[in-house]
BAPAVEX-390995 format. One record per residue: residue number from 1; z, x, y of N, C-alpha, C in turn. Coordinates in steps of 0.02 Angstrom, whole numbers, plus 50000, padded with zeros to 5 digits. Each point is the difference from the previous one (the first is absolute). Layout:
// BAPAVEX-390995
DRENVEX   num    n.up   n.east   n.north   ca.up   ca.east   ca.north    c.up   c.east   c.north
DRENVEX   NUM       Z        X         Y       Z         X          Y       Z        X         Y
...
END
This chain:
// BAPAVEX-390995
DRENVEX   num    n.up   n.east   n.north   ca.up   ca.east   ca.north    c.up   c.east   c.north
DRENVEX     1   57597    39479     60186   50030     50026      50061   50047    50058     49984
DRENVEX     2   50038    49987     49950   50053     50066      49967   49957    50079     49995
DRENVEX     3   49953    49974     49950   49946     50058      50000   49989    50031     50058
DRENVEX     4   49967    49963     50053   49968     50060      50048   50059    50016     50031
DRENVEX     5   50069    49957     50034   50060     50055      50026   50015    50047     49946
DRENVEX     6   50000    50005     49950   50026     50042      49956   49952    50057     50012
DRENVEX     7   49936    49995     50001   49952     50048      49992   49992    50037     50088
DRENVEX     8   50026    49970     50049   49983     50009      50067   50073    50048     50026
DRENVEX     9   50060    49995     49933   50056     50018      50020   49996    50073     49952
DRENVEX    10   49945    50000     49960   49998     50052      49967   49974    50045     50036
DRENVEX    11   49950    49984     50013   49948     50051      50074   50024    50022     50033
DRENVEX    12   50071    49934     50039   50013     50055      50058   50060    50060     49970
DRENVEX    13   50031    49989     49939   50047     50050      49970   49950    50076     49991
DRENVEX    14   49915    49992     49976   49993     50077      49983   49953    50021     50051
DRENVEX    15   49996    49956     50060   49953     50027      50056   50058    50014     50066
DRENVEX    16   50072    49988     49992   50057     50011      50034   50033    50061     49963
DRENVEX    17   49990    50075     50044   50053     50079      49983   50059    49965     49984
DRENVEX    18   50020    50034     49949   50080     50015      50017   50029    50007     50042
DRENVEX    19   49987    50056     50037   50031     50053      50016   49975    49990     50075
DRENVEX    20   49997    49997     50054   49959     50007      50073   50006    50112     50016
DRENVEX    21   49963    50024     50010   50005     50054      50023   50046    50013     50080
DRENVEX    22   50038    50036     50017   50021     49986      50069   49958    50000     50033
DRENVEX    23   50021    49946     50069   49967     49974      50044   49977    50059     50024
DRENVEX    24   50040    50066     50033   49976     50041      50053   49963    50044     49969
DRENVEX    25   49986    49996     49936   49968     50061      49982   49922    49977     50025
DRENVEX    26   49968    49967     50008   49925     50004      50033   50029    50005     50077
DRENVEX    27   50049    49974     50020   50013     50034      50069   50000    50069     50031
DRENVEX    28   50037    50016     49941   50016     50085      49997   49909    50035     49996
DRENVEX    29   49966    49952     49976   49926     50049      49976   49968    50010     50055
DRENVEX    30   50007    49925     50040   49947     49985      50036   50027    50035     50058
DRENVEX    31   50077    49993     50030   50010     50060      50052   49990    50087     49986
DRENVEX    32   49999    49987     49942   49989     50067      49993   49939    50029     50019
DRENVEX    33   49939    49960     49954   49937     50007      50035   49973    49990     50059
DRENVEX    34   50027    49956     50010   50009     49973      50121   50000    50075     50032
DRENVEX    35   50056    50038     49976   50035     50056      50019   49945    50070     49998
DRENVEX    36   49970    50000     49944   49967     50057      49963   49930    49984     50045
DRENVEX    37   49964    49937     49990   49925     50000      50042   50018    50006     50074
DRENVEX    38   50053    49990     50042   49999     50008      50065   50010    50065     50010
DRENVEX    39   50029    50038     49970   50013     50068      49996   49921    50040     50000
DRENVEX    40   49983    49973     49955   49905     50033      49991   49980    49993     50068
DRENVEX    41   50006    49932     50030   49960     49968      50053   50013    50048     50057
DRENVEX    42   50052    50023     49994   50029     50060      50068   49971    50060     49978
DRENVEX    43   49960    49995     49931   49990     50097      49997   50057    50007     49952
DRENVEX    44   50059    49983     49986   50040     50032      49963   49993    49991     49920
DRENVEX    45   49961    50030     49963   49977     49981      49935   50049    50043     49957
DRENVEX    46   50045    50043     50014   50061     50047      49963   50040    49938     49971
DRENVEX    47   50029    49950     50057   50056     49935      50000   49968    49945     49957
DRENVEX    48   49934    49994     49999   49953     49948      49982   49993    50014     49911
DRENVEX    49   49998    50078     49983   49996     50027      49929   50071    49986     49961
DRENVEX    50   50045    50023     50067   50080     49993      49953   50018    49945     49996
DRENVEX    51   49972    49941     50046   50034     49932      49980   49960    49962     49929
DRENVEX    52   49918    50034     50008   49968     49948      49960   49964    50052     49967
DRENVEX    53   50037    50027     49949   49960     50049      49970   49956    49975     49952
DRENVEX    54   49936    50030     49974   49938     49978      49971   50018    50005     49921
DRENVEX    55   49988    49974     49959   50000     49992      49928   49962    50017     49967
DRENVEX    56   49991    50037     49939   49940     50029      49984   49956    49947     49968
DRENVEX    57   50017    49954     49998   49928     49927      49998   49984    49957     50096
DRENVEX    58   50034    50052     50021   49965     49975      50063   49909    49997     50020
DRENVEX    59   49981    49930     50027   49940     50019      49993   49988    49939     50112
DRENVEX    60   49965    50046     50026   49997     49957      50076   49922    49993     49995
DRENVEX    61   49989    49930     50023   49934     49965      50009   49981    49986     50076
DRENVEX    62   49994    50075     50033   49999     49987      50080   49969    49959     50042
DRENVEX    63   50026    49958     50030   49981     49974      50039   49930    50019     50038
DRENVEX    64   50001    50079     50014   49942     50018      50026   49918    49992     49955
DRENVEX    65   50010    49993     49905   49958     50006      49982   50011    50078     49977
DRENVEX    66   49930    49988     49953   50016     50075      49953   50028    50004     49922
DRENVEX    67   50005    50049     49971   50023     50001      49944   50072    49998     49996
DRENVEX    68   50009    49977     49966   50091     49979      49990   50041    50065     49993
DRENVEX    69   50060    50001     50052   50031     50072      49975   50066    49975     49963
DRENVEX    70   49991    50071     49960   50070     49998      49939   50043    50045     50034
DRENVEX    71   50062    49987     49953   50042     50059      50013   49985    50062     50005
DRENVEX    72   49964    50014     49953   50003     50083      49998   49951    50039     50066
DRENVEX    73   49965    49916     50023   49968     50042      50063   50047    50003     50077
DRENVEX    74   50065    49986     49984   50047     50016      50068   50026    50058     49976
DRENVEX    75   49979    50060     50027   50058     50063      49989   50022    50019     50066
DRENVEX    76   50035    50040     50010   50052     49985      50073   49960    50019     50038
DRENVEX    77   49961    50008     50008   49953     50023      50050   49962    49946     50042
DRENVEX    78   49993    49964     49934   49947     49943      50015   50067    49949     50047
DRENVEX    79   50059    49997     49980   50030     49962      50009   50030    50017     50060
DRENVEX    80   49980    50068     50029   50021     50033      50066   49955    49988     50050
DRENVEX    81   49907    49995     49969   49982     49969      50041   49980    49923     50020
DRENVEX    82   50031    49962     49968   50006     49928      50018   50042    50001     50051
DRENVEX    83   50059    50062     49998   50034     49980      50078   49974    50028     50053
DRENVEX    84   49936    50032     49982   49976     50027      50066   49962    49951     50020
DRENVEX    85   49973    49934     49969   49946     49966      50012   50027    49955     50035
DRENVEX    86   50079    49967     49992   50009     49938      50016   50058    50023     50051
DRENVEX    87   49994    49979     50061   50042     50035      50066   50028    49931     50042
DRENVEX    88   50039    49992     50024   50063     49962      50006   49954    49908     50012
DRENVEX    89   49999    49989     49919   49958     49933      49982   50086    49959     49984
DRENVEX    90   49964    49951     50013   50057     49938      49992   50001    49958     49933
DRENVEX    91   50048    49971     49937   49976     49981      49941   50057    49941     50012
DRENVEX    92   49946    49958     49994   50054     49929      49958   49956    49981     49940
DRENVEX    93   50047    49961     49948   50003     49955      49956   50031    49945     50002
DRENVEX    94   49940    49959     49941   49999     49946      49970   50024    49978     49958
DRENVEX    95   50033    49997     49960   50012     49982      49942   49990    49930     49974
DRENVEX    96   49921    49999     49962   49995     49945      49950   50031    49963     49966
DRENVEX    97   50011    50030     49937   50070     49979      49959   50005    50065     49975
DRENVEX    98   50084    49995     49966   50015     50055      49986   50044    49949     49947
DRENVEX    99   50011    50054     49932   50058     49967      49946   50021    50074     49957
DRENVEX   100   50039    50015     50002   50043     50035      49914   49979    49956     49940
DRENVEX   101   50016    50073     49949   49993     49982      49931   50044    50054     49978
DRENVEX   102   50051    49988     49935   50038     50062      49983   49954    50023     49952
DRENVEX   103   50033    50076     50008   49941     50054      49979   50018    49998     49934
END
């Protein structure tokens, strides 16, 4: 009986962080992104670039189908006309789960 609490108290010591990341920081992400796709949804893709700017390992698996676009295929143009496409659309989210990890 010693054995397995000993061994069950070990588990939870290296599968339990140290450290918890702050709480609001996936808050902070996820309003942020709330913020940035409703912005698109109106046409405004300028507000949508500065909140959620693209990374150069960005890679989108559209929904519509098609070949996957990378970063280097948004240049401002492209990204000028996504706001011509999407004209005063409405965006909510879901959020699944969401967790931090320190970087």
């Amino acid at each position: 009986m010693i054995n397995v609490t000993l061994a069950a108290i070990a588990a939870a010591a290296i599968a339990a962080p140290t450290e918890a990341p702050p709480a609001d920081a996936t808050t902070s992400v996820e309003e942020t992104y709330a913020r940035a796709n409703s912005a698109l949804l109106k046409g405004d893709a300028e507000t949508w670039n500065e909140l959620a700017p693209l990374t150069n390992d960005f890679v989108l698996f559209s929904p519509f189908g098609g070949t996957p676009s990378r970063y280097a295929d948004y240049s401002p143009e492209r990204i000028e006309r996504m706001g011509r496409f999407f004209k005063n659309g409405s965006f909510a989210q879901e959020i699944v789960q969401a967790y931090a990890t320190e970087t």
